[in-house]
N, C-alpha and C positions, 0 to 999 in steps of 0.2 A: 493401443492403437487409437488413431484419431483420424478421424474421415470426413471428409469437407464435401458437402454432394446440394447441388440442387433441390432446394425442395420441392415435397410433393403440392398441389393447391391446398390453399389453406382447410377447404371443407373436406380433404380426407387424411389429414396427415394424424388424426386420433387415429384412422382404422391402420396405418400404414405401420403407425408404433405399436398397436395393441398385435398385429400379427409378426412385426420383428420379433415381439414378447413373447409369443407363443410357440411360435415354426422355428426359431433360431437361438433366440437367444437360451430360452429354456431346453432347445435340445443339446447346446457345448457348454451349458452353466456359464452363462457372461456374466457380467456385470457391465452393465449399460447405461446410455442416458446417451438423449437426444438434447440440445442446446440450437433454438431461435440466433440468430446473428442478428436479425432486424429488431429484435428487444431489447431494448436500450436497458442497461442496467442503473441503480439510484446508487450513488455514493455519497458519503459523507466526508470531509477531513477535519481530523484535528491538528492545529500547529501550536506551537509557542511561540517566542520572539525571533528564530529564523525564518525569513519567508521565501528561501529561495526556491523551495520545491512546490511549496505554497504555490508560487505566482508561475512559476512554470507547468504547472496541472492546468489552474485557472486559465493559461495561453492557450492551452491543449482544448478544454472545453470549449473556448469562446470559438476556436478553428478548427469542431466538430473532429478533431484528431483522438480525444479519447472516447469518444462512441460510448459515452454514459451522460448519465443527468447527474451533476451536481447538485445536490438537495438544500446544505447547509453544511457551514465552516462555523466550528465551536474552536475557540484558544481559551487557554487562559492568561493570554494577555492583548491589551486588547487593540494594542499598533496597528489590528490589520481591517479594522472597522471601512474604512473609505475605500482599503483595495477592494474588498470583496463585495461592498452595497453598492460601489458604481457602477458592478456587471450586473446588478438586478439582483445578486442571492442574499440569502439571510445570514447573517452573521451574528454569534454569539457569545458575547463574553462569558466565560466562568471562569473566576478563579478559585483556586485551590489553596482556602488555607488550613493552616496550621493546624492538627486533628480535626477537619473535617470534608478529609479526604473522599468520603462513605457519599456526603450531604452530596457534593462536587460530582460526583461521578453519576449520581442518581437524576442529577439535573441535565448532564451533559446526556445520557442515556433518554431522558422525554423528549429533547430538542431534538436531536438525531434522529428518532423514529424509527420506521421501517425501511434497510435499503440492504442492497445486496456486498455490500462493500463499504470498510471503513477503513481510511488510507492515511497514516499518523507520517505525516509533511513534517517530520523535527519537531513531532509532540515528546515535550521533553519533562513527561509526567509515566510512572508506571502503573499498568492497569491493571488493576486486581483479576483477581482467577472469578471474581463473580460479575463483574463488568465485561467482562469477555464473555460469559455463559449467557448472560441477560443480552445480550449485545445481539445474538442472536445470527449473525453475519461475518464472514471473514474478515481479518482486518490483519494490514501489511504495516511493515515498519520499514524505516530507511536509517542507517547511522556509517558512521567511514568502518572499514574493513581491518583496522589496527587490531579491534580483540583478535586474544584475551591480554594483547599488552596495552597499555596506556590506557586504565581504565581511567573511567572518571573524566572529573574538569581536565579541561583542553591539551587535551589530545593532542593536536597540530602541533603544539608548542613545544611539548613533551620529545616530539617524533622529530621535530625540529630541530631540538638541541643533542638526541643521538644520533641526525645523519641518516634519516631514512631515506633510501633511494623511489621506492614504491610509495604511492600512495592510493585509497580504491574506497569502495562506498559496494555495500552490502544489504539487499533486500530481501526479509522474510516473513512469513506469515506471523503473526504473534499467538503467542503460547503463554502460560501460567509463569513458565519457566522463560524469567528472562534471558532473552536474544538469541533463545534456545530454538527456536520456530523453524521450519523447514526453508532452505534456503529457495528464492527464486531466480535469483540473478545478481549478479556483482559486475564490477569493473574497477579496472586499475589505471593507473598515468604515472608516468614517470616525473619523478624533483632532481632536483642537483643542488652542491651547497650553494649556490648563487643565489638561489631563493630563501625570502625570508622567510620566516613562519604567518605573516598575514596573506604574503602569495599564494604560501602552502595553501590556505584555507579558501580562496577565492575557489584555488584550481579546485580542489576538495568540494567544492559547494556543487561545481559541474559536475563531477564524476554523480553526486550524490542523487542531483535533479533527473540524472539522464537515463540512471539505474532504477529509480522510483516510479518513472514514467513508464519504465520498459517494465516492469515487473506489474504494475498496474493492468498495461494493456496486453500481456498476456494470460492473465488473469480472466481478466474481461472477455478476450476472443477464446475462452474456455480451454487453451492452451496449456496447463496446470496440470497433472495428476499428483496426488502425494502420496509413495508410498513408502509408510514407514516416519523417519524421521528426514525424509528425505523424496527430494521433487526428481519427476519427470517432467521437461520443459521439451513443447514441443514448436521448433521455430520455423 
């Protein structure tokens, strides 16, 4: 359940939880948690070289829509230097190379800091099961909804040449186990063969920004439960 109420004044809302603790919660064995709305949560993102969800998060910040603080955008590439430092945030190149994947991750990890959220905008790097531990905070992924067909390089292209009618974009928590994470929300759009495969991708790029965004800001308004391998989304 999830219950949206008025808060109490700020100066008794300790005694107001310390007695739901005691008088209620402890007599039906809940399991509980009260979540501030007025607390703005700290997020980080990492991208690569697509920035379409990148610059649609950023739109969202700037137009107080996603009701968090953007801290810092780390890529490993580094196209997106001008978008991100003309709104005031920090921006961080790493890249990743070639066996020193460990060095990469451990740098992306200090830049980051402390935040309650890490939103991988088409981070198109995989993050180790100790980058995720050390990480310390939940972190979402976004990729199109074709798995487990058309792994790999380009996708669109692939789905293209057998005539996919659907096409949709898939949001979940990240996990050790890749794309394995508890789903929080997807979407689909209709193709037809009149489209090429670079329309395919434009439309694709939507589906992808509008799923990332939504999953995000359900997140954020503590909307989430996850039970099991698998979400409760409450909308």
């Amino acid at each position: 359940m999830r219950m949206v109420f008025d808060a109490v004044p700020a100066e008794r809302r300790e005694e107001i939880y310390g007695r739901f603790a005691e008088e209620i919660a402890r007599r039906f064995e809940m399991d509980h948690r009260f979540a501030e709305s007025e607390e703005r949560k700290r997020v980080a993102i990492m991208v690569s070289r697509e920035d379409h969800c990148l610059s649609d998060l950023l739109w969202r910040w700037r137009s107080g829509e996603l009701g968090a603080e953007v801290t810092a955008v780390v890529s490993n590439h580094a196209e997106h230097d001008d978008q991100v430092t003309s709104l005031g945030l920090p921006f961080h190149h790493v890249p990743v190379e070639a066996g020193a994947k460990a060095e990469a991750e451990a740098r992306a990890l200090e830049l980051i800091g402390e935040v309650d959220l890490l939103v991988l905008a088409r981070y198109m790097q995989i993050l180790s099961a100790g980058f995720l531990e050390r990480l310390g905070a939940p972190a979402i992924n976004i990729h199109h909804s074709f798995l487990p067909a058309f792994v790999g390089a380009d996708p669109y292209h692939r789905a293209h040449e057998r005539g996919v009618k659907l096409i949709g974009a898939t949001a979940h928590y990240v996990t050790p186990e890749l794309d394995a994470g508890p789903i929080i929300e997807q979407d689909v759009g209709r193709v037809d063969h009149a489209m090429s495969a670079e329309e395919m991708i434009a439309a694709g790029r939507d589906i992808e920004a509008m799923v990332l965004a939504r999953a995000v800001r359900f997140h954020l308004e503590h909307r989430v439960l996850i039970n099991g391998g698998r979400t409760v989304v409450f909308r």
